[in-house]
The first five atom37 places (N, CA, C, CB, O) and aatype in JSON, in Angstrom:
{
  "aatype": [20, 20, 20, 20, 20, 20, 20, 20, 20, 20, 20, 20, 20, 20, 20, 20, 20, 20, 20, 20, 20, 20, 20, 20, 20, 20, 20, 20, 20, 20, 20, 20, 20, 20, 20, 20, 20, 20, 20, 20, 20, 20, 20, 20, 20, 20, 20, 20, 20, 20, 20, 20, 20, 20, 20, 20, 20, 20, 20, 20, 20, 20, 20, 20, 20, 20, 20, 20, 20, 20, 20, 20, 20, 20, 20, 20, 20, 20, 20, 20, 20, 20, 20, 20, 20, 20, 20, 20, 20, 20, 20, 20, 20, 20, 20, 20, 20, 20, 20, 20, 20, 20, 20, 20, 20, 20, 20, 20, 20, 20, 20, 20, 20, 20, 20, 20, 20, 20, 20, 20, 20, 20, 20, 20, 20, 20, 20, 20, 20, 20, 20, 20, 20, 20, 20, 20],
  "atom_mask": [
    [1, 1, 1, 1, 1],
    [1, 1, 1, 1, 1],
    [1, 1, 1, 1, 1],
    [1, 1, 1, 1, 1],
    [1, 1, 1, 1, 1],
    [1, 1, 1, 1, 1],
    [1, 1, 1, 1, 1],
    [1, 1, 1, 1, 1],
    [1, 1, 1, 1, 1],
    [1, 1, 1, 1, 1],
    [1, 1, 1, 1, 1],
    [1, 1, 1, 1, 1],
    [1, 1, 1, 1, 1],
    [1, 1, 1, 1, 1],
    [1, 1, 1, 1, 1],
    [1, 1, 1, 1, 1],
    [1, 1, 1, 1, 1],
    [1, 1, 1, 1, 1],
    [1, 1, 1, 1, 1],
    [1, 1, 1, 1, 1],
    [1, 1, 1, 1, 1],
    [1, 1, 1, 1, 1],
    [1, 1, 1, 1, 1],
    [1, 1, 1, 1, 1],
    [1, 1, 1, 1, 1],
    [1, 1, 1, 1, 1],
    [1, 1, 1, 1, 1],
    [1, 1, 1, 1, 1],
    [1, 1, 1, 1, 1],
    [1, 1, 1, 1, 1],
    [1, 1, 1, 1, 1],
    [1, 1, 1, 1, 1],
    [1, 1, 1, 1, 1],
    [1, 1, 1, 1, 1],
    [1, 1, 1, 1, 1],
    [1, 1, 1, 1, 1],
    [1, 1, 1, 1, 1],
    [1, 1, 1, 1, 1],
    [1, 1, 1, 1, 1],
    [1, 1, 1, 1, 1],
    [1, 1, 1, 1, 1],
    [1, 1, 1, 1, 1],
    [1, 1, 1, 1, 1],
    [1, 1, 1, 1, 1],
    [1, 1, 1, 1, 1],
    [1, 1, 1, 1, 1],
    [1, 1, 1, 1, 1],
    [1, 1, 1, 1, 1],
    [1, 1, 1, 1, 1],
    [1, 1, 1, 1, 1],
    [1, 1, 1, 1, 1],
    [1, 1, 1, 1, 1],
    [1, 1, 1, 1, 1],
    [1, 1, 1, 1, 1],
    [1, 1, 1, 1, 1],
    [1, 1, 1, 1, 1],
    [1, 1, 1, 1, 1],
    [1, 1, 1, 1, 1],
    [1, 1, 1, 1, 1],
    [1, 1, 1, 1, 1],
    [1, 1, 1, 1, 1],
    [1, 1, 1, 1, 1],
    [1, 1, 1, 1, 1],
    [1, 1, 1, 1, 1],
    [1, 1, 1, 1, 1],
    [1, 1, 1, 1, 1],
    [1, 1, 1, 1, 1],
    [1, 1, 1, 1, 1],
    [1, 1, 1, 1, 1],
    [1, 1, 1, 1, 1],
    [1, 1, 1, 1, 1],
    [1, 1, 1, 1, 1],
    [1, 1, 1, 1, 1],
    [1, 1, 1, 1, 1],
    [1, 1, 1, 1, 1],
    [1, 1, 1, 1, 1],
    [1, 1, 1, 1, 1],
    [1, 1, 1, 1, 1],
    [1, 1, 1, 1, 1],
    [1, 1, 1, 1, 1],
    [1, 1, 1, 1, 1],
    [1, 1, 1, 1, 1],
    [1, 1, 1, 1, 1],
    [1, 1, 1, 1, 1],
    [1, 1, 1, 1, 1],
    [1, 1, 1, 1, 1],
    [1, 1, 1, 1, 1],
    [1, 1, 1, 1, 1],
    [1, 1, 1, 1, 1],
    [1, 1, 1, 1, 1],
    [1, 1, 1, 1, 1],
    [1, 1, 1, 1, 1],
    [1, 1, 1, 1, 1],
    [1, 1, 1, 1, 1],
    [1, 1, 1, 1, 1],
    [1, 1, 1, 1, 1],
    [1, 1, 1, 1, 1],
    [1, 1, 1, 1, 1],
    [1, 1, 1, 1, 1],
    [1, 1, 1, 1, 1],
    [1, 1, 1, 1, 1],
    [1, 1, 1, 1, 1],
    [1, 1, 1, 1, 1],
    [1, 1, 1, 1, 1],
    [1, 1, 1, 1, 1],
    [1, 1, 1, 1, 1],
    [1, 1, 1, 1, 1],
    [1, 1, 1, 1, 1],
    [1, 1, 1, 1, 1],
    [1, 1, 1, 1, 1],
    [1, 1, 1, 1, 1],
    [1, 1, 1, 1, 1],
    [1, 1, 1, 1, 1],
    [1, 1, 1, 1, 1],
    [1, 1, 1, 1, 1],
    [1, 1, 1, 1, 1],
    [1, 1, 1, 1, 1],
    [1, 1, 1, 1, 1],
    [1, 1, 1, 1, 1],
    [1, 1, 1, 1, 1],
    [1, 1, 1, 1, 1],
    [1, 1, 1, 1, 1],
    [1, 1, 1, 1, 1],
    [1, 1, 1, 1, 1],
    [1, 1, 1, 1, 1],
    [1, 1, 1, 1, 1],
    [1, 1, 1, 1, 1],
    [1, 1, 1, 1, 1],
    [1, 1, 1, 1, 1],
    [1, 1, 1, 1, 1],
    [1, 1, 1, 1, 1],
    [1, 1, 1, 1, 1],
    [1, 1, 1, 1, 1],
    [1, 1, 1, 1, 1],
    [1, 1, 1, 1, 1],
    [1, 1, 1, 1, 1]
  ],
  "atom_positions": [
    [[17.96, -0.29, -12.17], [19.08, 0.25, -11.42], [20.34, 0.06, -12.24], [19.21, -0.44, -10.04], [20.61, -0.97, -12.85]],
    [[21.04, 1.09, -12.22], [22.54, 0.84, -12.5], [23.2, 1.59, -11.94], [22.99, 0.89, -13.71], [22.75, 2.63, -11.47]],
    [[24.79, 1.13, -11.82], [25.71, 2.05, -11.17], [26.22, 2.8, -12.13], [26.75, 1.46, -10.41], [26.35, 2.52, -13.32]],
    [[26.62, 4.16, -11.31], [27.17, 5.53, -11.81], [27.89, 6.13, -11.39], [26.58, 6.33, -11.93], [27.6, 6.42, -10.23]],
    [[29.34, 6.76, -11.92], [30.05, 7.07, -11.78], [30.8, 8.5, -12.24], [30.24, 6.21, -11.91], [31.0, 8.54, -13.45]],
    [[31.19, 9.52, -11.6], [31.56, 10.69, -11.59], [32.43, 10.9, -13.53], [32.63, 10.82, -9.97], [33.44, 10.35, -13.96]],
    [[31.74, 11.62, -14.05], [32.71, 11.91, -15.35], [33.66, 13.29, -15.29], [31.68, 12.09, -16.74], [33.27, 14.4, -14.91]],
    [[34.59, 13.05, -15.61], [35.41, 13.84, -15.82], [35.57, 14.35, -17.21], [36.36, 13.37, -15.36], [35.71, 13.68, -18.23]],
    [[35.52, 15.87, -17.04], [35.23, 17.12, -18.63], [36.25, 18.09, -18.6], [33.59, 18.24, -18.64], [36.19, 19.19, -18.04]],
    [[37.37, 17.53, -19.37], [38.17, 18.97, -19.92], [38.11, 19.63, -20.82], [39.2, 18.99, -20.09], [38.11, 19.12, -21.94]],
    [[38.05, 20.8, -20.67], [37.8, 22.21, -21.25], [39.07, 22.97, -21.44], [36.86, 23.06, -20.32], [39.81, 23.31, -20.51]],
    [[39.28, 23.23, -22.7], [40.4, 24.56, -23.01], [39.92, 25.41, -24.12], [42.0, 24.04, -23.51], [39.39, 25.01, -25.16]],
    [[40.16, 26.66, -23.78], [39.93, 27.45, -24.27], [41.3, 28.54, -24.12], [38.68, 27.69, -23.86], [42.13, 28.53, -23.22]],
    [[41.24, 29.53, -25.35], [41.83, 30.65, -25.39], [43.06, 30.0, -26.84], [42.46, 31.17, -23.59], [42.97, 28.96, -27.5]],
    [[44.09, 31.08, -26.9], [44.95, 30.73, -27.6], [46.65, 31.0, -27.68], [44.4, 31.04, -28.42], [46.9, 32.19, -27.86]],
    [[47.59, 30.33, -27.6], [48.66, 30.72, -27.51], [49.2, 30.35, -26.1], [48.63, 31.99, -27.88], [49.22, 29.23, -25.58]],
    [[49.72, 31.8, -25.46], [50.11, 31.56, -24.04], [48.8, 31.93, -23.26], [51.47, 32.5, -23.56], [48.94, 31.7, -22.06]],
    [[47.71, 32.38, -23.54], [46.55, 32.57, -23.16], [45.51, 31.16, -22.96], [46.12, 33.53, -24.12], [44.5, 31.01, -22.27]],
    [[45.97, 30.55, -23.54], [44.95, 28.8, -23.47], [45.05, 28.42, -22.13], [45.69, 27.21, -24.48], [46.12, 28.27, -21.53]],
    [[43.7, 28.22, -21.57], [43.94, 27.29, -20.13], [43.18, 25.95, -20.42], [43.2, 28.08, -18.56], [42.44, 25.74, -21.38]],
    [[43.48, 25.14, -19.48], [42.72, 24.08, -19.57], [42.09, 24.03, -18.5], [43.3, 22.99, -19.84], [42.74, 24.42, -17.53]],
    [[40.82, 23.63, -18.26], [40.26, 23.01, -16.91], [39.45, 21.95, -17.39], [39.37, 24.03, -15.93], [38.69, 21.8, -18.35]],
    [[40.06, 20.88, -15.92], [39.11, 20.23, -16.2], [38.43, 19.92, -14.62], [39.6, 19.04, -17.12], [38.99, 20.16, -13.56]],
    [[37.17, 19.36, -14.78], [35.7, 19.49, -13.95], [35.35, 17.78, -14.41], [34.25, 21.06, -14.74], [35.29, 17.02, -15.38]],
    [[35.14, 17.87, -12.62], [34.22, 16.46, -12.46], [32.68, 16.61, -12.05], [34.88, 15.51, -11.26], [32.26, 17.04, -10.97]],
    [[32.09, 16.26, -12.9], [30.71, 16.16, -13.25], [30.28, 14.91, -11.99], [30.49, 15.69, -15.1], [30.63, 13.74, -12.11]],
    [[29.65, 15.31, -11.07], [28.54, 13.98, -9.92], [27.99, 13.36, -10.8], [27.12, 14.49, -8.77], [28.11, 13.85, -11.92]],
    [[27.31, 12.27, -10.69], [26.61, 11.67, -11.64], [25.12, 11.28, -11.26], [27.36, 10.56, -12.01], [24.7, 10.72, -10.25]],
    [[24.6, 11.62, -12.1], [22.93, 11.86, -11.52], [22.44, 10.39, -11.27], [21.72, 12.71, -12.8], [22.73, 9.44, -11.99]],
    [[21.54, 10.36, -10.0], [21.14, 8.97, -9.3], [19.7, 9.33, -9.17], [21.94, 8.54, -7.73], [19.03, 10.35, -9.3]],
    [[19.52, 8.21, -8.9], [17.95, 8.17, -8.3], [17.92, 7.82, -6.81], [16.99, 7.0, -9.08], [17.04, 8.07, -5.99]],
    [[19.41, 6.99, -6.6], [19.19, 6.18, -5.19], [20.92, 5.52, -4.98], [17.7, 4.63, -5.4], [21.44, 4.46, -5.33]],
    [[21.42, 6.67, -4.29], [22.86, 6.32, -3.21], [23.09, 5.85, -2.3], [23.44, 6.99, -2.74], [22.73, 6.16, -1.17]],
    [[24.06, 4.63, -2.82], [24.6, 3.66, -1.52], [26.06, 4.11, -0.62], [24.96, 2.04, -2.22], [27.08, 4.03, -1.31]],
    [[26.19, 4.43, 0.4], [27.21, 4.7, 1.0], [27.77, 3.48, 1.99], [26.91, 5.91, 1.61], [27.23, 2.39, 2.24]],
    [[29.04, 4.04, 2.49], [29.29, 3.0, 3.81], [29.66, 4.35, 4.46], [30.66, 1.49, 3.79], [29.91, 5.48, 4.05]],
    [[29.58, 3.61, 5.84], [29.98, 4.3, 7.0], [30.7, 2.98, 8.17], [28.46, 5.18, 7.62], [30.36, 1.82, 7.95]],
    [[31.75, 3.3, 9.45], [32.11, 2.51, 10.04], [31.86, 3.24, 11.45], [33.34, 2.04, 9.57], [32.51, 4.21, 11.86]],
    [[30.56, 2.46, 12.24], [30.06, 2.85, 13.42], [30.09, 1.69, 14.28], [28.75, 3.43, 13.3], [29.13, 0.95, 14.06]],
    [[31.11, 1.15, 15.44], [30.66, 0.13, 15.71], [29.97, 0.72, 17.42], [31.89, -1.11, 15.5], [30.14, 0.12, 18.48]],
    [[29.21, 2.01, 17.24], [28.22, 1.81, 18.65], [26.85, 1.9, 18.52], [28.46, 2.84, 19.73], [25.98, 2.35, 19.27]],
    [[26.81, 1.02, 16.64], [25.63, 0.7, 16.6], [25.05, -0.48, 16.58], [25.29, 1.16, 15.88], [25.91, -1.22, 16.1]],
    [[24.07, -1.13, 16.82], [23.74, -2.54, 16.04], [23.26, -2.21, 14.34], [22.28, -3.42, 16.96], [23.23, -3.25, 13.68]],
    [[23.0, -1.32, 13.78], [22.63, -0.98, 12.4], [23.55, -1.83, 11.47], [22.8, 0.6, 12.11], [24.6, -1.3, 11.08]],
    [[23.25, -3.04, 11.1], [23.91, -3.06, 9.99], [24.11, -2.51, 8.6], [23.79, -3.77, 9.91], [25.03, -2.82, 7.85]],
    [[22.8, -1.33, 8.24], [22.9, -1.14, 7.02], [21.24, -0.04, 7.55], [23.02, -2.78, 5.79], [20.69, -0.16, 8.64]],
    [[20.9, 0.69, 6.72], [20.01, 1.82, 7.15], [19.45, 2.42, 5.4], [21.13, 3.2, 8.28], [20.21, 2.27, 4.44]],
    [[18.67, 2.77, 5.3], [17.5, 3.45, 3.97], [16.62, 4.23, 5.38], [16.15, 1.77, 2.64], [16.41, 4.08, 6.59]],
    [[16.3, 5.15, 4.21], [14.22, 6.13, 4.91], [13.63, 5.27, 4.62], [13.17, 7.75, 4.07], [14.01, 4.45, 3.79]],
    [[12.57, 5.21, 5.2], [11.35, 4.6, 5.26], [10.5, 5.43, 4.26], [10.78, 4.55, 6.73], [10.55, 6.66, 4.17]],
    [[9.7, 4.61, 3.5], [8.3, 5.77, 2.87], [8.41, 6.38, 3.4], [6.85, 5.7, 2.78], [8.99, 6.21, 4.47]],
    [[7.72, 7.94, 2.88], [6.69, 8.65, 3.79], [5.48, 8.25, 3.81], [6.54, 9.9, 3.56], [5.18, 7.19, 3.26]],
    [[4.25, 9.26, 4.65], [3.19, 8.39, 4.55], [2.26, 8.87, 2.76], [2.15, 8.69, 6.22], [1.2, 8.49, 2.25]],
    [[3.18, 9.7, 2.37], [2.69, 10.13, 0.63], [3.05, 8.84, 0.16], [3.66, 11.58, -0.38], [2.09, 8.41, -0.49]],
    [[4.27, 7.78, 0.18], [4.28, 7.1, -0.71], [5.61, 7.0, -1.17], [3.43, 7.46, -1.5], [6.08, 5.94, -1.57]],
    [[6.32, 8.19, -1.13], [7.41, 8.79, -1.27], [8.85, 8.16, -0.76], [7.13, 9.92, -0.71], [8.91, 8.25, 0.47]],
    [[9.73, 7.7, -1.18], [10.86, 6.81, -0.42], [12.02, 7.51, -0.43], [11.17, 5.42, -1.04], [12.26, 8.51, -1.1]],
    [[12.55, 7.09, 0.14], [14.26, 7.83, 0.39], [14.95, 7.51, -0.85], [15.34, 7.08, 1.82], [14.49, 6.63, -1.58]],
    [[16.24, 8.29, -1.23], [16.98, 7.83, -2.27], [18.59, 7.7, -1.63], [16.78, 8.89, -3.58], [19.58, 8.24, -2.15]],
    [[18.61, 6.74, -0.2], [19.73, 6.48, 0.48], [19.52, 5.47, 1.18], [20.18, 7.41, 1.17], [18.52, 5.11, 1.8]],
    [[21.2, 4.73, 0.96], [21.33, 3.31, 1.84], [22.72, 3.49, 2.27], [21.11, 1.73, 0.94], [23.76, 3.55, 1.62]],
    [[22.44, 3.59, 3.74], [24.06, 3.75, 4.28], [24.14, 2.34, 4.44], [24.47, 4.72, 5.83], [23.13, 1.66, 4.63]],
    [[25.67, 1.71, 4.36], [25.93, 0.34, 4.93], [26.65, 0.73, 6.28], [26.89, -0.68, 3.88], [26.84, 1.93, 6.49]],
    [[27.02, -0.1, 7.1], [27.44, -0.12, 8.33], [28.67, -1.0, 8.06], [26.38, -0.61, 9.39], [28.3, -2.15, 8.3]],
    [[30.3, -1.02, 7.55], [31.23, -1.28, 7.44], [31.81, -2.41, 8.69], [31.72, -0.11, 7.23], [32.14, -3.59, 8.74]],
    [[31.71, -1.24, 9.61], [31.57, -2.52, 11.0], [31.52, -3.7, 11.16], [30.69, -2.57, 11.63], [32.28, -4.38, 11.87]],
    [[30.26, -4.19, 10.28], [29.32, -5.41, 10.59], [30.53, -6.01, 8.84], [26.78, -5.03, 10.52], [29.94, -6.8, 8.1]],
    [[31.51, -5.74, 8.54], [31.98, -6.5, 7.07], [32.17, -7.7, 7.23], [33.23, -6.08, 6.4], [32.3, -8.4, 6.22]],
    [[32.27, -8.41, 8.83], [32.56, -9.74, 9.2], [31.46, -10.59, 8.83], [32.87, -9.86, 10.61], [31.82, -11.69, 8.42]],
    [[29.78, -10.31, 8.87], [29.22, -10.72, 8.79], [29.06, -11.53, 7.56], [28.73, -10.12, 9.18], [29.33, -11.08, 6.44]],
    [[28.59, -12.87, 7.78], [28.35, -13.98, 6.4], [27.45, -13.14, 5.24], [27.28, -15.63, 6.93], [26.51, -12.36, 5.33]],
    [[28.48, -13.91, 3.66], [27.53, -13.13, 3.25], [26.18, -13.63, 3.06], [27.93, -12.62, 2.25], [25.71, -13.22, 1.99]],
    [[25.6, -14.19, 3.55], [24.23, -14.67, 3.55], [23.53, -13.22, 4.66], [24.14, -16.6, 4.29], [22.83, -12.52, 3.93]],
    [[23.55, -12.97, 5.35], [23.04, -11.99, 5.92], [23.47, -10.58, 5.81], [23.06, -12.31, 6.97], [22.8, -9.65, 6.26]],
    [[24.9, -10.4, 5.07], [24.84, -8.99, 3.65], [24.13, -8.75, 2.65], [25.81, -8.87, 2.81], [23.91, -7.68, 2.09]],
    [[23.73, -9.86, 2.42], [22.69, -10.11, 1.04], [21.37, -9.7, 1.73], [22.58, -11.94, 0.33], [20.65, -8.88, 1.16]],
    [[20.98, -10.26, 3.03], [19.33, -10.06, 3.39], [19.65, -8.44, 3.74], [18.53, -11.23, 5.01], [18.91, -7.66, 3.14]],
    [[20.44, -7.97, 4.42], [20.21, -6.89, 4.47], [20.46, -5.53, 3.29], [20.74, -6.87, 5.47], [19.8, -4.49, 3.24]],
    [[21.38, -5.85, 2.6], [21.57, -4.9, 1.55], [19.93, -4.62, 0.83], [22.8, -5.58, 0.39], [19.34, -3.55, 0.72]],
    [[19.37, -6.27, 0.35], [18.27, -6.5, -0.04], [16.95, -5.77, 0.14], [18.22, -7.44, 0.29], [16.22, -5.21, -0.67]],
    [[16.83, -6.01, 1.96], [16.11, -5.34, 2.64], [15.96, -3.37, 3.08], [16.38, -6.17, 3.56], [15.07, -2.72, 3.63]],
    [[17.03, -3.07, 2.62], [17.33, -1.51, 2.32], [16.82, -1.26, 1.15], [18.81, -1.05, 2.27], [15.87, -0.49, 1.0]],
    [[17.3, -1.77, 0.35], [17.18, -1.69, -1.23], [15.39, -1.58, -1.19], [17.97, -3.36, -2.23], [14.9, -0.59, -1.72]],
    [[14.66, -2.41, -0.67], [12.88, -2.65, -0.73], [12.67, -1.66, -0.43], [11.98, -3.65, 0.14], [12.0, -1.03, -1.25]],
    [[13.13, -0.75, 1.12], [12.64, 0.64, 1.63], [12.98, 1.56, 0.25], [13.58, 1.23, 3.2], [12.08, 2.32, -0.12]],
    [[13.88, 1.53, -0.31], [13.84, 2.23, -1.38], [12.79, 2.26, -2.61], [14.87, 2.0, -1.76], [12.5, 3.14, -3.42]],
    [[12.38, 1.01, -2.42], [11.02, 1.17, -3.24], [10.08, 0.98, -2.79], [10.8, 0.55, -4.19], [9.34, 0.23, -3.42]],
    [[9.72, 1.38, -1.85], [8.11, 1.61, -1.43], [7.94, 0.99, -0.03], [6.95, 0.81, -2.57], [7.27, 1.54, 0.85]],
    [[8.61, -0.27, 0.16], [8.4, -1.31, 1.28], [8.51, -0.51, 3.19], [9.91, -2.63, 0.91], [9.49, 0.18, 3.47]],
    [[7.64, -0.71, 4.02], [8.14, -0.92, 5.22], [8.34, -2.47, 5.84], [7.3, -0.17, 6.0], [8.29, -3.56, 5.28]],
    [[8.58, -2.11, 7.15], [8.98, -3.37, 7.92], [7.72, -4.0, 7.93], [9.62, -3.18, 9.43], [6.71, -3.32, 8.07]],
    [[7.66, -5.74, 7.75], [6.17, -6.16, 7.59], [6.32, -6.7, 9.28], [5.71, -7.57, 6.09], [5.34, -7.41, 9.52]],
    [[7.15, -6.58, 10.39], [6.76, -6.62, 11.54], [6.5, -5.45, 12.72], [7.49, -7.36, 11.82], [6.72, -5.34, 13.93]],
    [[5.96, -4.74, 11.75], [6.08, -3.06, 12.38], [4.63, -2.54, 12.45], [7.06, -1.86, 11.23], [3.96, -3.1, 11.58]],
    [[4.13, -1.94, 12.96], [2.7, -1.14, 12.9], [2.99, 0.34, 11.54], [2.3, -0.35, 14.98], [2.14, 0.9, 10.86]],
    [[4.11, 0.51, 11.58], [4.16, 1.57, 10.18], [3.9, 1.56, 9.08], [5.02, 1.93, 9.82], [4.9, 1.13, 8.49]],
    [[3.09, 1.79, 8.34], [2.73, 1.31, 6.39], [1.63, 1.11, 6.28], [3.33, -0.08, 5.62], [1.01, 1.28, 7.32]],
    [[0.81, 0.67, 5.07], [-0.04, 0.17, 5.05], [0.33, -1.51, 4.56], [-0.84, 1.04, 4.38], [1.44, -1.78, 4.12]],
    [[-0.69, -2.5, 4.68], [-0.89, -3.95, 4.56], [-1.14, -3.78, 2.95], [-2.25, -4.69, 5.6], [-1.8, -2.85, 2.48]],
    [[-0.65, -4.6, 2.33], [-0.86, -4.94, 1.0], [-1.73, -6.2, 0.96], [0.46, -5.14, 0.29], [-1.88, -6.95, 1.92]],
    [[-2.18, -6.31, 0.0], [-3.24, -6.66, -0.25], [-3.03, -7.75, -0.81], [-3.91, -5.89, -0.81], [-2.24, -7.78, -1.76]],
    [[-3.8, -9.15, -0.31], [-3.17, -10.72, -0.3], [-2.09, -10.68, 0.8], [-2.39, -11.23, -1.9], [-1.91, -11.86, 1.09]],
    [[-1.39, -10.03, 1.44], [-0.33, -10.36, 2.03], [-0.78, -10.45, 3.5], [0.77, -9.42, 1.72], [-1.77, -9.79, 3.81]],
    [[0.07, -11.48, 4.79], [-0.72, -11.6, 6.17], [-0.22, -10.18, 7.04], [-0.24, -13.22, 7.09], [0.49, -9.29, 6.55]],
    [[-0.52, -10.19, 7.8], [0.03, -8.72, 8.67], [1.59, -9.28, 9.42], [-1.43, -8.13, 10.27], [2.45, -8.51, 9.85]],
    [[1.66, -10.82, 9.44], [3.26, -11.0, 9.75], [3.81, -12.23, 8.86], [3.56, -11.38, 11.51], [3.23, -13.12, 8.23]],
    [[4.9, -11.99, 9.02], [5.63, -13.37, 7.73], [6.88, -12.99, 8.28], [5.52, -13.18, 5.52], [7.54, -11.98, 7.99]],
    [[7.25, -14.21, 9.38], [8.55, -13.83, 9.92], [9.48, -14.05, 9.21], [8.88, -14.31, 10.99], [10.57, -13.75, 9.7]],
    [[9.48, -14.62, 7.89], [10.8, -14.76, 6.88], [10.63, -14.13, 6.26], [11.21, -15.75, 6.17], [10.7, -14.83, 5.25]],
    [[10.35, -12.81, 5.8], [9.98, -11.89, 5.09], [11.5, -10.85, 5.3], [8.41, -11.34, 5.61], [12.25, -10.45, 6.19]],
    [[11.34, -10.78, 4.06], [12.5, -10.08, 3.86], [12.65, -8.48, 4.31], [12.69, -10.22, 2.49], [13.74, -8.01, 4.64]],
    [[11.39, -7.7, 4.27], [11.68, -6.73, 4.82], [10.8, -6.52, 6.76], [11.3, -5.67, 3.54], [10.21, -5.61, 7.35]],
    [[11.1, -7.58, 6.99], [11.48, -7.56, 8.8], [12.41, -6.83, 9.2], [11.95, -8.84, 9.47], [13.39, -6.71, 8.47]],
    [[12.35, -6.25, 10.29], [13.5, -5.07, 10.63], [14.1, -5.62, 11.61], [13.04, -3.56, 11.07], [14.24, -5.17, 12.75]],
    [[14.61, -7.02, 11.01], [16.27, -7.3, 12.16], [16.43, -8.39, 10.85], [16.18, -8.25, 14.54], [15.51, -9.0, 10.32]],
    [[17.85, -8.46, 10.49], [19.31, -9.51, 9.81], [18.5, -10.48, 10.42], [21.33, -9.39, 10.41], [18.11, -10.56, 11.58]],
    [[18.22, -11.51, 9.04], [18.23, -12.97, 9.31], [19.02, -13.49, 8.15], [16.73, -13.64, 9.42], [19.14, -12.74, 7.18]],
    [[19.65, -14.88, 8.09], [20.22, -14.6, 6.63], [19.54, -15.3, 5.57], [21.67, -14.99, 6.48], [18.71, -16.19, 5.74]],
    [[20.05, -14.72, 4.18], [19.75, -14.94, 3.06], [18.76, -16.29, 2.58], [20.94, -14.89, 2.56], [19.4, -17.32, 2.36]],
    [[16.98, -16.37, 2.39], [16.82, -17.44, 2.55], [16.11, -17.54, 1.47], [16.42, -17.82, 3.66], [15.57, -18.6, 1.16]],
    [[16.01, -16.24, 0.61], [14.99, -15.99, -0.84], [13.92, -15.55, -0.86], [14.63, -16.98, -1.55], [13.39, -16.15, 0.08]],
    [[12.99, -14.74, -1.4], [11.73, -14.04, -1.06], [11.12, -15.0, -0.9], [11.08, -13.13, -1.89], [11.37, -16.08, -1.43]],
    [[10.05, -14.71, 0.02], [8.93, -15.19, 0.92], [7.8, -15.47, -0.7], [8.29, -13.66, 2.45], [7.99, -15.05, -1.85]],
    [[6.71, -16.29, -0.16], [5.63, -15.9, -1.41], [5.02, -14.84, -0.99], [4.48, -16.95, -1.81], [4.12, -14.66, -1.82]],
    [[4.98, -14.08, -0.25], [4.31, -13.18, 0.64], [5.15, -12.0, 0.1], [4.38, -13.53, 2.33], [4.61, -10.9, 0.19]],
    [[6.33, -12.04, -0.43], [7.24, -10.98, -0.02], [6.77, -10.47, -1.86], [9.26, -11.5, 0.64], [6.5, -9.3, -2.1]],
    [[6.75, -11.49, -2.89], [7.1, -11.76, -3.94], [5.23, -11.09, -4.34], [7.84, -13.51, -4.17], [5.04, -10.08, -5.02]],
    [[4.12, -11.92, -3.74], [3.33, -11.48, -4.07], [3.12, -9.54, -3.5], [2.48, -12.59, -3.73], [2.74, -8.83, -4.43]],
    [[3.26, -9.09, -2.68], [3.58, -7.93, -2.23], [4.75, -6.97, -3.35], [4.13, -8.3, -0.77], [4.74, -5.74, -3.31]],
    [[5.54, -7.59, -4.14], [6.22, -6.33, -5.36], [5.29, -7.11, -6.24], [8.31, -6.19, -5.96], [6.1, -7.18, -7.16]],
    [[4.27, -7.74, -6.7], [3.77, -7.81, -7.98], [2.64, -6.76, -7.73], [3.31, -9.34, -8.49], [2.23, -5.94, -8.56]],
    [[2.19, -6.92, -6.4], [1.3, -6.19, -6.11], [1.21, -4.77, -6.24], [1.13, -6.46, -5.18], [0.1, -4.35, -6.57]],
    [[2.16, -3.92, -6.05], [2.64, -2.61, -6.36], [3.28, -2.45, -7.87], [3.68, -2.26, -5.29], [2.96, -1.44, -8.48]],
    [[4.11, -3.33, -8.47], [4.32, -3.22, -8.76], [4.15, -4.38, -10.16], [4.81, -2.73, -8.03], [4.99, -5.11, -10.7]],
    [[2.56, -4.15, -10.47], [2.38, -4.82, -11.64], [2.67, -4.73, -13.05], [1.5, -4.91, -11.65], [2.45, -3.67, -13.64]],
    [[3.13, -5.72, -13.64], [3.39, -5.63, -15.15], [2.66, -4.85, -15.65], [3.27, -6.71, -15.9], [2.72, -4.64, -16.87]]
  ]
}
C-alpha cells in the first residue's frame, strides 16, 4: 500500500499571442480509497464491501468522522478492520465467508469481528488466517 496523490500537468502549446497554457489534474490511480464522511445517525464507525462470494473485495473504506472523539485505540481496530475487508477478510462472528483453515469459527478478539473493540493486536487466529491466504 501507499498513498497517492492527484498530479498536476501543464501543457502549452502554440506560439506568440497564440500560446495557451493548460494545465490538468491527473486522479491518481489506486487500488483501494479511503474517504471520510460525517453521519452522526449512524452507529458505523468506519465501513469497506465485503468479498464477494468470487473472492473479489471492494476497493473502498469510508470513515465515519462523527465517531473522531473516539480513543485512538479503537480508530486503530477499526480502520484496521476495514482495511482486512479489503483484502479478502469477512466478519469471523458472522455466518458470511468461508472458515479458513486452522482458524475456530469464533475468536471474540479477532480483529475482523463486526463491532469496535479497542486496539489489542492480532489474535493468533487472526495472524494465522493472513498467512493462510496469504502465504510467502
Amino acid at each position: 500500500m501507499k498513498r497517492v496523490t492527484a498530479t498536476t500537468v501543464t501543457t502549452t502549446s502554440g506560439k506568440g499571442r497564440k500560446k495557451t497554457t493548460t494545465t490538468t489534474t491527473v486522479p491518481p490511480a489506486y487500488n483501494i480509497i479511503v474517504k471520510t464522511l460525517y453521519d452522526a445517525s449512524t452507529s458505523m464507525v468506519a465501513q469497506a464491501f465485503l468479498p464477494y462470494y468470487d473472492g473479489t473485495v471492494g476497493n473502498e473504506v469510508d470513515i465515519n468522522t462523527y465517531y473522531s472523539t473516539l480513543s485512538s485505540s479503537y480508530k486503530i481496530f477499526a480502520l484496521t478492520h476495514e482495511l482486512g475487508h479489503t483484502i479478502g477478510f469477512t466478519h469471523t462472528d458472522g455466518t458470511y465467508g468461508n472458515l479458513i483453515a486452522g482458524t475456530p469459527e469464533t475468536d471474540p478478539n479477532s480483529i475482523m469481528n463486526s463491532y469496535v473493540l479497542p486496539w489489542n493486536g492480532f489474535t493468533t487466529y487472526d495472524v494465522t488466517a493472513v498467512n493462510t491466504l496469504y502465504p510467502r
